[in-house]
N, C-alpha and C positions, 0 to 999 in steps of 0.2 A: 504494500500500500504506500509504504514510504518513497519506492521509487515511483510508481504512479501521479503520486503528488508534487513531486519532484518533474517529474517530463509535464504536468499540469501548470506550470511555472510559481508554485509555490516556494523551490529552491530547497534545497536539504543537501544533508552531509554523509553519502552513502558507502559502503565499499566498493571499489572498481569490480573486484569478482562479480556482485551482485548486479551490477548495473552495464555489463558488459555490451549485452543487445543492444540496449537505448544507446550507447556511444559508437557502437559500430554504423547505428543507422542515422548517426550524427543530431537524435532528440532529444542527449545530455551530449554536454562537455566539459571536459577538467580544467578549469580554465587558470589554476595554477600548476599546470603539467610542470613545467619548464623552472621552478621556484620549489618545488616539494619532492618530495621522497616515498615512495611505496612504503608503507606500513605491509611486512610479512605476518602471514597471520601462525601463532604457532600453538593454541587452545585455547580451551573452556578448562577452569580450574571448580570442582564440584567442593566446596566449600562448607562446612557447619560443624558448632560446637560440640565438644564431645560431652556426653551427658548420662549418666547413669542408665538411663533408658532413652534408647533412639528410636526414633519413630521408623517404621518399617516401610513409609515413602521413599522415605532416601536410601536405603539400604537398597530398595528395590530398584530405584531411580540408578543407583551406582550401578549395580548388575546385569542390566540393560543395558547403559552405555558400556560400561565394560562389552558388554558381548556383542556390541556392533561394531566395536571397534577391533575384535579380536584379541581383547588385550586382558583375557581372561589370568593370565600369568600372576596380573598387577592385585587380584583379590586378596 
């Protein structure tokens, strides 16, 4: 929606991955290309306090992404 709004001329701040069509077909552009740097994207850090009793979303939430990612080793 964000990029939609964005080619809408509303104006926003998106990642080039995501916005890549709308630049190709020239209905965004980066118009500090030439002045700015690629931000690499390197993750999502799943974050929460450790607590006597953890709720079994995030536990659940973690084993899923774990398992999409293949990176079941990391459990």
């Amino acid at each position: 929606m964000a990029i939609t709004a964005t080619v809408d001329g509303l104006g926003g701040l998106e990642p080039k991955l995501l916005a890549e069509r709308e630049l190709a077909s020239g209905r965004l552009v980066c118009p500090l290309i030439e002045t700015t740097q690629e931000i690499h994207y390197i993750g999502h850090y799943l974050v929460f306090p450790r607590h006597q009793h953890r709720h079994f979303a995030l536990d659940s939430f973690k084993e899923w992404q774990l398992s999409q990612l293949n990176l079941a080793q990391l459990r």
